[in-house]
TIMARLUM-505911 format. One line per field, with one value per residue (C-alpha): residue in one letter; residue number from 0; x, y, z. Coordinates in pm, whole numbers, plus 32768, in hexadecimal, padded with zeros to 4 digits. Example, Ala and Ser with C-alpha at 12.3 -4.5 7.8 and 13.67 -1.06 7.14 Angstrom:
<pts>
r = [a_s]
k = [0_1]
xx = [84CE_8557]
yy = [7E3E_7F96]
zz = [830C_82CA]
</pts>
This chain:
<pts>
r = [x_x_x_x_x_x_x_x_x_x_x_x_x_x_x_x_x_x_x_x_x_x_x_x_x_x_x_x_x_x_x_x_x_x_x_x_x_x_x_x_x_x_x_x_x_x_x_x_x_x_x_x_x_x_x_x_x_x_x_x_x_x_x_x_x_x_x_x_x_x_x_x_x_x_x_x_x_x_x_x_x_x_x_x_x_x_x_x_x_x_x_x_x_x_x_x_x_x_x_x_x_x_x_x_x_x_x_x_x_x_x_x_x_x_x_x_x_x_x_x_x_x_x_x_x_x_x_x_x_x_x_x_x_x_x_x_x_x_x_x_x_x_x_x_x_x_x_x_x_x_x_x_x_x_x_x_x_x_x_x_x_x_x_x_x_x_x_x_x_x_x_x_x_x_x_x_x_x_x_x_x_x_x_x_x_x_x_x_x_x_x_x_x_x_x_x_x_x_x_x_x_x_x_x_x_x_x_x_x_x_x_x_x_x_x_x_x_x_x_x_x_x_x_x_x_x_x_x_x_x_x_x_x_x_x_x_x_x_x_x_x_x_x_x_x_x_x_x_x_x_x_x_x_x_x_x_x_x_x_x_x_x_x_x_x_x_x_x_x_x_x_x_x_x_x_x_x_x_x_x_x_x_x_x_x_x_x_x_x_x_x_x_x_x_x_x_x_x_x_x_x_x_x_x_x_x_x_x_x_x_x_x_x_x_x_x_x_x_x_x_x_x_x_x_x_x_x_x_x_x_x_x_x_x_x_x_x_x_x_x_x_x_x_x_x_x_x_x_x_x_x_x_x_x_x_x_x_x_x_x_x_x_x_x_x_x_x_x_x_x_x_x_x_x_x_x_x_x_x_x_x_x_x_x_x_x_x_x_x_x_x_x_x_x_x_x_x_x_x_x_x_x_x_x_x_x_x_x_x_x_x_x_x_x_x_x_x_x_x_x_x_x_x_x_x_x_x_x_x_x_x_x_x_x_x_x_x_x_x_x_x_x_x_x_x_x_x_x_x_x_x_x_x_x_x_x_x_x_x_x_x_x_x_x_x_x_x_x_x_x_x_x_x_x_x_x_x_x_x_x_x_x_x_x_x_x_x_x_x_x_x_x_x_x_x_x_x_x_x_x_x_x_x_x_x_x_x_x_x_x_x_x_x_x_x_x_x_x_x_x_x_x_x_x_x_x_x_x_x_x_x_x_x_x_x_x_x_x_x_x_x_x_x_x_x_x_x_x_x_x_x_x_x_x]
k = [0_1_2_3_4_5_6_7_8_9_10_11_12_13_14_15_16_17_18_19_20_21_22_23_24_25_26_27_28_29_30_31_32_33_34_35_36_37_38_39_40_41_42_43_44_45_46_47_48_49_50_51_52_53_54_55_56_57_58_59_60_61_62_63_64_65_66_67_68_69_70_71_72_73_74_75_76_77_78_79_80_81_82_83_84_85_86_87_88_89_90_91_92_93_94_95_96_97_98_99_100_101_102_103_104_105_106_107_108_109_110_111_112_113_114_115_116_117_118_119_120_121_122_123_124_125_126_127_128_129_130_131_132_133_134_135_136_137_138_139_140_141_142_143_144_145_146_147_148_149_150_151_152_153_154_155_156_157_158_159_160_161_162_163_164_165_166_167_168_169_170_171_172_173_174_175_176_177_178_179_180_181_182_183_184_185_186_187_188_189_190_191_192_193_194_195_196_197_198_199_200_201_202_203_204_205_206_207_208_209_210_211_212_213_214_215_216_217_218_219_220_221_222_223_224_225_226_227_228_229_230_231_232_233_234_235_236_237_238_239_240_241_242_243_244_245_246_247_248_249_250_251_252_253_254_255_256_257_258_259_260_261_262_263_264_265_266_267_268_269_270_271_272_273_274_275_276_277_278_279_280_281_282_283_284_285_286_287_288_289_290_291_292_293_294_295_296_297_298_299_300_301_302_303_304_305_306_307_308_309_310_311_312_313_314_315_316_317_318_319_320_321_322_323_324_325_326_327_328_329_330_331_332_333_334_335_336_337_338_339_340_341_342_343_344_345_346_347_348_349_350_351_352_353_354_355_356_357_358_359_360_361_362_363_364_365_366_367_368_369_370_371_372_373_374_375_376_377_378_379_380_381_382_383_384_385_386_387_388_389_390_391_392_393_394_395_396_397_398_399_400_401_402_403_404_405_406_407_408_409_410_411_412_413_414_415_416_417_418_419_420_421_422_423_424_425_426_427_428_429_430_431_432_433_434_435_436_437_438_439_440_441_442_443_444_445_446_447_448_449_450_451_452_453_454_455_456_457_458_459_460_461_462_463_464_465_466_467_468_469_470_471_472_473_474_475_476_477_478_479_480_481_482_483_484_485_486_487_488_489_490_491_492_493_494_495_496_497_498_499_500_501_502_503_504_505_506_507_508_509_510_511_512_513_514_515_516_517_518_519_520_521_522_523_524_525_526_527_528_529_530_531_532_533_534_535_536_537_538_539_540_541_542_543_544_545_546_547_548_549_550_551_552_553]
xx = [8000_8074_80D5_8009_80B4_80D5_8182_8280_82B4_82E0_83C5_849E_849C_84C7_863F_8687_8584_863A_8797_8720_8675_87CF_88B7_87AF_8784_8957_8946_8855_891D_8A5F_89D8_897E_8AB6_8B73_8A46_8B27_8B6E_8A34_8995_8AE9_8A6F_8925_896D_8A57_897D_8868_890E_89D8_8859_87B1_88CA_88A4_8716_863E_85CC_86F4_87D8_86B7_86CC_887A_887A_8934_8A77_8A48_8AF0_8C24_8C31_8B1A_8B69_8A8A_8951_88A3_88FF_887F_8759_85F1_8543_83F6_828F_8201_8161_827B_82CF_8192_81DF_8300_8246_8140_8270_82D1_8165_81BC_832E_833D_8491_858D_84E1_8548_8631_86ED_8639_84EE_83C3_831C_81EB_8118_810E_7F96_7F7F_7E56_7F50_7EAE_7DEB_7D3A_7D99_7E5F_8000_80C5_820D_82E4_8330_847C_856B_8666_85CA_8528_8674_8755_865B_84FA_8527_865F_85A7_8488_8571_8647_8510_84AD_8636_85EE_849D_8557_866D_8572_8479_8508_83D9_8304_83AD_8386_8263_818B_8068_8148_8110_801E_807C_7F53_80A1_8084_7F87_7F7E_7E71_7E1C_7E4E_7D33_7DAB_7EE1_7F68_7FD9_8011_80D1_8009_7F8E_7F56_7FA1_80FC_8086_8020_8131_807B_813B_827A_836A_847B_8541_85D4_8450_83D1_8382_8331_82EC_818E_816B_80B3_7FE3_7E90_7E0D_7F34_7EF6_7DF9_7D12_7CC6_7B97_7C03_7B0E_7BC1_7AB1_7A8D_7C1D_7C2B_7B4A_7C06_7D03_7C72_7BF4_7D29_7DF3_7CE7_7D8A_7ECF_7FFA_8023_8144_8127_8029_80EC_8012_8079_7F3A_7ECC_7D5F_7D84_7E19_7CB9_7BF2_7C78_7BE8_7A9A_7A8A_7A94_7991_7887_790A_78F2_77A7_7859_79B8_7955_7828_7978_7A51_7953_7910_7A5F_7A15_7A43_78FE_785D_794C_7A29_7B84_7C04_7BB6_7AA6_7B00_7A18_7AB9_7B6C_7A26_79AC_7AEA_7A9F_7939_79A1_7AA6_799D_7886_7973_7923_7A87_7B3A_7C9D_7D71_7E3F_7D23_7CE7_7E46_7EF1_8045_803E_818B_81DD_8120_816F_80F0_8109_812D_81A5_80D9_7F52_7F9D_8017_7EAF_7E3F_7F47_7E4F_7D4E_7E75_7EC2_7D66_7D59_7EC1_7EE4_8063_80C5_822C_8218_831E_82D5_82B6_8387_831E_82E2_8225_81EC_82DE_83EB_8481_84D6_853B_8574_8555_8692_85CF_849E_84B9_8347_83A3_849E_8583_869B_869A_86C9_8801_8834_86D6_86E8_87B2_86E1_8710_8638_85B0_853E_840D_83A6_842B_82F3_8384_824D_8225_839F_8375_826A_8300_843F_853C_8692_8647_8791_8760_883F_88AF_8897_89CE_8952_87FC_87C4_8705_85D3_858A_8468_84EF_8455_84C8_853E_85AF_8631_85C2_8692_853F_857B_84C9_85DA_85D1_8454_83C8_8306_8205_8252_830B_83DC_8463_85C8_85F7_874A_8884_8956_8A63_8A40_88EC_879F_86C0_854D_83CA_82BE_81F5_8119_80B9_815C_8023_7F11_7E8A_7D55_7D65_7C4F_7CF5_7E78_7E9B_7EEC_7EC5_7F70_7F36_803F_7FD1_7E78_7EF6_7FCB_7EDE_7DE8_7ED3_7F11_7DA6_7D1B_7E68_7E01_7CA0_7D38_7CD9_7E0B_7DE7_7D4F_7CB3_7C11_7B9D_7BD7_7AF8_7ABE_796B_7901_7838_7804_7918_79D3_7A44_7B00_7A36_7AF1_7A68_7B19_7AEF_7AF9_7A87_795A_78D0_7804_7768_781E_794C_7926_790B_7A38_7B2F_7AA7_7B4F_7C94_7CF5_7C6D_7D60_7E93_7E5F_7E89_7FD1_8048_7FE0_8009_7F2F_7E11_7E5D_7E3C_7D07_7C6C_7C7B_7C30_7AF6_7B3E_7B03_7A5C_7AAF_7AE2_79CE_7A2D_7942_7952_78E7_792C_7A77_7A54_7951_7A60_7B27_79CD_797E_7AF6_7AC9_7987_7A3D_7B54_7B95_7B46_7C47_7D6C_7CE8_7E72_7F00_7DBB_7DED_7D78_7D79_7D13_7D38_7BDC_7B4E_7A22_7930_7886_790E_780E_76D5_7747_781B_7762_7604_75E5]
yy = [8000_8123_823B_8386_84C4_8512_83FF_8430_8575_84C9_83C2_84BB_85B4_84AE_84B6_8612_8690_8589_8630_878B_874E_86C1_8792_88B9_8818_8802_8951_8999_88CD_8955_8AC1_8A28_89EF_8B23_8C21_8D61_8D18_8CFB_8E1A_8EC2_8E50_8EA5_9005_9032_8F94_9090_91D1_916F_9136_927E_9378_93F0_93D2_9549_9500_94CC_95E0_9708_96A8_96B5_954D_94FC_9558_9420_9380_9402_939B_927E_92C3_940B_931F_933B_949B_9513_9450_9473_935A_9361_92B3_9249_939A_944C_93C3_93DD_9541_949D_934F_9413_94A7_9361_92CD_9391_9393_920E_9211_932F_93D2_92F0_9200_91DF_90A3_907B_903B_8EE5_8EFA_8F91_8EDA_8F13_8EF1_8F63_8FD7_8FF5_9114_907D_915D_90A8_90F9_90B1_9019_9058_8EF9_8F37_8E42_8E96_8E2B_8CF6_8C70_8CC1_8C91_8C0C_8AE2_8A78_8A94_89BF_88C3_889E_8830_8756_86D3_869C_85E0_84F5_84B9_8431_83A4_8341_8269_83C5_838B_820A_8253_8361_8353_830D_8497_8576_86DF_87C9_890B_8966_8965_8A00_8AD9_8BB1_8D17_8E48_8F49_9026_9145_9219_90C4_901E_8F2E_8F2F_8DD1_8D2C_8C9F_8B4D_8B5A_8B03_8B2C_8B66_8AFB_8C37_8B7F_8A22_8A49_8AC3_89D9_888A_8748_85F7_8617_878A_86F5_85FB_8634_866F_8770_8824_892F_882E_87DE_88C6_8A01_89EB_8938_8834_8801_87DD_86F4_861E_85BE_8598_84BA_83F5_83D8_833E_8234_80F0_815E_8167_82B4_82E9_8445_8569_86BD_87CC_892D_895C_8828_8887_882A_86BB_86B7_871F_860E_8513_85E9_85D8_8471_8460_8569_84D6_835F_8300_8386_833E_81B2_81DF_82AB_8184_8082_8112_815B_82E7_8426_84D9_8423_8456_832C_8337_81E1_8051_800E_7F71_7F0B_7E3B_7F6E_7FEF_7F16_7F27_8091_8078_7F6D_8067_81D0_80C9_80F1_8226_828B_823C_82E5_831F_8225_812B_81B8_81C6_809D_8111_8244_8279_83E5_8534_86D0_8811_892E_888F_8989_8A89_8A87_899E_88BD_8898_87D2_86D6_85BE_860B_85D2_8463_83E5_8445_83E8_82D8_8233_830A_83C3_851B_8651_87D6_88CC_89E6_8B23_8C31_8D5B_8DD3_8ECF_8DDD_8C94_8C96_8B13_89D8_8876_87C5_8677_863A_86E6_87B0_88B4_8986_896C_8A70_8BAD_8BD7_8C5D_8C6D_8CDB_8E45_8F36_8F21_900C_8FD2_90C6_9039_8FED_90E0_9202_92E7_92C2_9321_947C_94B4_9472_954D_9689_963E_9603_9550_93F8_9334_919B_9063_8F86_8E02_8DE5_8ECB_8E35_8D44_8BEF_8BF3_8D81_8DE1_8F09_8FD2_8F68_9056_8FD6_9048_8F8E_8F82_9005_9187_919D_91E3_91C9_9184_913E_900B_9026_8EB4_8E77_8D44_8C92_8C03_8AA3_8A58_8A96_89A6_89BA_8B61_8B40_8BA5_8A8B_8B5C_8B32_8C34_8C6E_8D9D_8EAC_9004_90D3_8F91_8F88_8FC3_9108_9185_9264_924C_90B6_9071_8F2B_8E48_8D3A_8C46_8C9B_8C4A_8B0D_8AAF_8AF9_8A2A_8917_8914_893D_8825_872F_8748_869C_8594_8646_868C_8802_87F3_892E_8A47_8BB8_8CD8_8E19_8F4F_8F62_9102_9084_9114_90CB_906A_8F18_8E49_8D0F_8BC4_8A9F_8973_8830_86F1_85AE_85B3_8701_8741_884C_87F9_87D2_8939_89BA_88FF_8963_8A9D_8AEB_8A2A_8ACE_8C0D_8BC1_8B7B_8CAA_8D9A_8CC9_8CE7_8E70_8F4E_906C_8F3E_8EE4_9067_90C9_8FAA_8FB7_9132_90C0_9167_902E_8F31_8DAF_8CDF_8C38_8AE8_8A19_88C9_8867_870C_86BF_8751_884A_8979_88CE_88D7_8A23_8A96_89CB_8A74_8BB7_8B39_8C46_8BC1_8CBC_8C2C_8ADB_8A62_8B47_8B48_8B71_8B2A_8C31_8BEC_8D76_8E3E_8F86_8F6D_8E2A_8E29_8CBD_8C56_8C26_8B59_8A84_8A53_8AF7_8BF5]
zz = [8000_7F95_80AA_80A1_8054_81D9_821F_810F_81B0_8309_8286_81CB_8305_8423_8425_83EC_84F0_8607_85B7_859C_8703_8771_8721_87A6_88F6_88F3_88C2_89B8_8A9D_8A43_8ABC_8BEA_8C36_8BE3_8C1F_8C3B_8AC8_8A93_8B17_8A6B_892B_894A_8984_8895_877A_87D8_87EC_8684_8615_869A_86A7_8547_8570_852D_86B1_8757_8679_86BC_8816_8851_88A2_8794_8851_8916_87DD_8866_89C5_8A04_8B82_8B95_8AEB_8C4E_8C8D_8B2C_8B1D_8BEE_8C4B_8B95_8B7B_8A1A_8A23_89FE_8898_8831_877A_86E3_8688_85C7_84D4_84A1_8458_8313_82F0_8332_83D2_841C_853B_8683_85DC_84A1_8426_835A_8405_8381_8426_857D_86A8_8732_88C4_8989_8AB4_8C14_8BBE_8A98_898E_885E_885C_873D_8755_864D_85BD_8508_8406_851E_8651_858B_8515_8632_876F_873E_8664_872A_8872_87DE_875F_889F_8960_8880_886E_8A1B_89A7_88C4_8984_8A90_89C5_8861_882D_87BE_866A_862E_8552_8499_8596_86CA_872E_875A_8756_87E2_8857_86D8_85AD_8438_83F0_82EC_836C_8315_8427_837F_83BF_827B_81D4_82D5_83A0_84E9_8588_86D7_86FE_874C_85B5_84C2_83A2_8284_82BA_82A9_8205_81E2_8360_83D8_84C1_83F0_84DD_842C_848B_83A6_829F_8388_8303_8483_84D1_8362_82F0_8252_83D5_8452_8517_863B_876E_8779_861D_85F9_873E_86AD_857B_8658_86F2_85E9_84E9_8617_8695_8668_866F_875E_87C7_88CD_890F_8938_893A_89A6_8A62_8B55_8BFE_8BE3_8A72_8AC1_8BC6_8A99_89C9_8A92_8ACD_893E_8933_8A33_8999_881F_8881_87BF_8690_86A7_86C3_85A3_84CA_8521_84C1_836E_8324_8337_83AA_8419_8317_81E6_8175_8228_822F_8276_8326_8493_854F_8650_8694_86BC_8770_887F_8897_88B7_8A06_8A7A_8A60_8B39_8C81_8D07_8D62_8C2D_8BE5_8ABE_8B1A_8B0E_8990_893C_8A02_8944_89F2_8AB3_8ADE_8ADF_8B0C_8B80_8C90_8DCE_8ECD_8F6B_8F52_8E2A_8F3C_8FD0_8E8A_8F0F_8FD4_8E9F_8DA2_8E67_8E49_8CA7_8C64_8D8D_8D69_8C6D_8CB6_8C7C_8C17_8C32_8B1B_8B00_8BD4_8AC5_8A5A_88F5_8978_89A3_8A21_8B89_8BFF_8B35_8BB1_8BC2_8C8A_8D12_8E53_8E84_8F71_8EA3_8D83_8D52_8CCA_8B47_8B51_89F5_8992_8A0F_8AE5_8C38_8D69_8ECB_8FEB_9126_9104_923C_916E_90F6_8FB6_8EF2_8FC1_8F5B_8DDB_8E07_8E79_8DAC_8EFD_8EF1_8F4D_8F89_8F0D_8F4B_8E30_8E4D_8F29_9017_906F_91AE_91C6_9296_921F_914B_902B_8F1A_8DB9_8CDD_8B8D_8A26_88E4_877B_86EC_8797_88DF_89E8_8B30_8B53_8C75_8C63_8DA2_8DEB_8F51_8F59_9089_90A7_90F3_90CB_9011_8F23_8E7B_8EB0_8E08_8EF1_8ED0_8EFD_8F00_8EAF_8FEB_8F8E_8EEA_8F57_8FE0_8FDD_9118_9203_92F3_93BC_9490_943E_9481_92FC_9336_9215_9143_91C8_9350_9300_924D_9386_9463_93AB_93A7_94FF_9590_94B4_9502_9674_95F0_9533_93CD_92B4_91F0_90C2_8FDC_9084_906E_9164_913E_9222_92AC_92F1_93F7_9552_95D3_948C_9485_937A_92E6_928F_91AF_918C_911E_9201_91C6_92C4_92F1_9428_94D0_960E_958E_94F2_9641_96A1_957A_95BE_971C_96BA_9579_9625_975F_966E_95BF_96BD_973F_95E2_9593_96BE_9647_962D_9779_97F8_9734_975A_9915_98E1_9817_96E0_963D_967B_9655_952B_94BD_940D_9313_92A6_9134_908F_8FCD_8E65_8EC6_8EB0_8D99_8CC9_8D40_8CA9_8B63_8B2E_8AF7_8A2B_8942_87CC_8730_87E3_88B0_88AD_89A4_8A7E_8BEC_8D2D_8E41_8F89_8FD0_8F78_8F96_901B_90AA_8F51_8F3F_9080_8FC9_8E9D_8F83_90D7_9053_915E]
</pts>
């Protein structure tokens, strides 16, 4: 039987993919070693890049050429909004204005304030940063896990997808960066899989629509891995196959797909799927017995999905993806430690604040704000990170605060913890996302009950009092009340100002609510974005107890 025109494509890319992903990850490795070279190069490439650009030469900056020493002395720190004067010249100029390199396309990224950036997406900072990145992590995955090449179906990739593009901006386009549609060039991103007709643009853009051909093309077959970036979407996989199950087993019968010839009929295949979809609690590793590895976010609140991730993918190991923005790469997994990875140190030139540092209020009124490089941050210490990017934003603060766990080989292995400026405050408390996590944690461990997803919202009530719902896996009234006084207790030993308001009766106490597992994941999936479903998130963090009557109906 003759292959299809995919898997030529695979069979002709398998190689060249596994030694591009290699030598990527050596690199990475190499850098790892020697960061001050690193960082050194980093620098160096960007300034050579930008020094001659119209931003950088109307501004003086330029003279940094000379001495790359005064960088930090010439330089601000900024926000995205600060480029956004310059980033509308280049909208029409198409290169020129921050860097010296042509922009390819527009990275589109809601940001935390829900109006669209765009990230200049330049030939530079593909070639010399963003493909590499990609490639090194998947050089960790196959070093690991070689099996996720044995085959043309042994991987499914859900971190990427090719769609055709309508949003542009002068003629450039203006797409998330989680779409690599069209490749750029012959060193663009190009997996075995980029012609798959599932990963392709003949696949329908919805995220069920796409999930479910998905699904279907790789019934039968031994898939090893699932690669995903939020672990919602690996929960939604197996929510698929459980809304889809009538017709994935009537498709797989027939020899279809949603009714239109696709292949050989099967139907003890369907009927081994039809036994497997009558158990109630059915995971993906009961439909894909082959299934031996899987990745996503799995620190901070992506953690929580962690006991709902064990009973869909039950057995299987598991690896992290790389912590990133559309605004850059921060950490790339060299193994499959979950907690932290090291910093990128070849992927920009980063710079940290203590985290306890107003640093937005500085930015703001344009003070001196002195930052530590990479050797001069501490394990167990939460910073601001600053970084530049070979596409022209420099020294942008990010918002993110990362923690330090430890340091190797001179390079700070970190983990995102929060948000700079997300958090609850009444009456000065500014109670964060991580405390409320711990104390979470801690108040449901004394009860016997692991963390799993939940929301946090202000209530403006008389007093004012912050509302938690989490899920548990038998919710009771009682034990409401319960979880209630022992998050509320750990709380105010974790946050002081909690503790004070809270005697004073500024506030009052924490009311906690139990809902069934999957009641908050469904609630989140519910508003998965259709214009970017990939790099949908969960966040535990919300403005207001709007959440309480969908959830808990009251």
């Amino acid at each position: 039987m003759d292959r299809p025109d995919w898997q030529e494509h695979w069979k002709a890319r398998r190689t060249p993919f596994a030694e591009e992903c290699r030598q990527a990850r050596a690199e990475l490795l190499a850098d790892l070693k020697d960061p001050q070279t690193a960082q050194r190069r980093v620098l160096e490439d960007v300034i050579a890049l930008c020094a001659d650009s119209l931003y950088w030469k109307e501004n003086g900056y330029d003279r940094i050429a000379a001495d790359p020493g005064t960088f930090r002395d010439i330089l601000p720190l900024t926000r995205y909004g600060d480029f956004e004067r310059q980033i509308d010249r280049e909208t029409r100029t198409k290169g020129g204005v921050l860097s010296c390199s042509p922009v390819l396309r527009w990275l589109k990224t809601s940001g935390t304030t829900g109006v669209p950036k765009r990230v200049p997406y330049t030939l530079h900072w593909l070639l010399t940063y963003r493909i590499p990145a990609m490639a090194a992590m998947w050089g960790t995955y196959l070093e690991h896990h070689p099996e996720l090449l044995d085959h043309p179906h042994a991987t499914l990739d859900t971190q990427t997808v090719r769609e055709a593009v309508t949003d542009q901006l002068y003629g450039v386009q203006y797409q998330a960066i989680s779409n690599r549609y069209p490749q750029l060039n012959s060193r663009d991103w190009n997996p075995p899989w980029g012609e798959a007709p599932w990963f392709g643009t003949r696949a329908p853009a919805s995220h069920e629509g796409r999930m479910y051909h998905r699904i279907r093309q790789l019934l039968g077959e031994d898939l090893h891995f699932i690669s995903a970036i939020n672990p919602s979407t690996l929960i939604s996989l197996r929510d698929l196959v459980a809304a889809h199950g009538p017709a994935l087993v009537r498709d797989l019968r027939e020899g279809t797909l949603e009714g239109e010839p696709f292949g050989a009929p099967d139907p003890e295949g369907a009927e081994r799927l039809a036994a497997v979809l009558a158990r109630e609690e059915f995971s993906l590793k009961d439909v894909w017995p082959s299934l031996s590895l899987y990745s996503c976010w799995l620190s901070s609140s992506a953690g929580l999905y962690q006991a709902k991730l064990d009973e869909v993918l039950p057995g299987v190991a598991k690896m992290p993806f790389m912590s990133c923005g559309t605004e850059g790469v921060t950490t790339i997994p060299v193994d499959d430690s979950l907690d932290s990875q090291p910093l990128a140190v070849g992927q920009a030139f980063f710079e940290f604040v203590p985290a306890e540092v107003p640093l937005g209020s500085l930015i703001e009124a344009g003070e001196k704000v002195d930052t530590l490089l990479f050797d001069e941050v501490e394990p167990g210490r939460d910073y601001h990170l600053i970084m530049t990017q070979g596409n022209g934003l420099f020294r942008l603060w990010s918002g993110d605060i990362y923690r330090v766990d430890r340091i190797v080989d001179g390079t700070p292995w970190i983990h995102f913890v929060h948000r700079d400026g997300v958090f609850h405050s009444f009456t000065g408390e500014k109670i964060t996302e991580a405390q409320v996590t711990q104390a979470i944690r801690e108040g449901t461990a004394a009860h016997g009950i692991d963390t799993s997803l939940y929301m946090c919202g202000p209530n403006w009530a008389e007093p004012p009092h912050y509302v938690v719902v989490s899920e548990v896996p038998l919710p009771d009234p009682e034990l409401d009340h319960t979880l209630s006084s022992a998050v509320d207790r750990q709380l105010m030993e974790i946050n002081l100002e909690y503790a004070s308001k809270r005697t004073s009766g500024r506030l009052g106490a924490l009311e906690f609510y139990t809902v069934p597992k999957d009641a908050i994941n469904a609630y989140n999936e519910a508003r998965r974005h259709p214009a970017n479903p990939t790099q949908h998130k969960y966040k535990p963090f919300q403005k207001d107890v709007g959440f309480l009557a969908d959830i808990v109906g009251r």
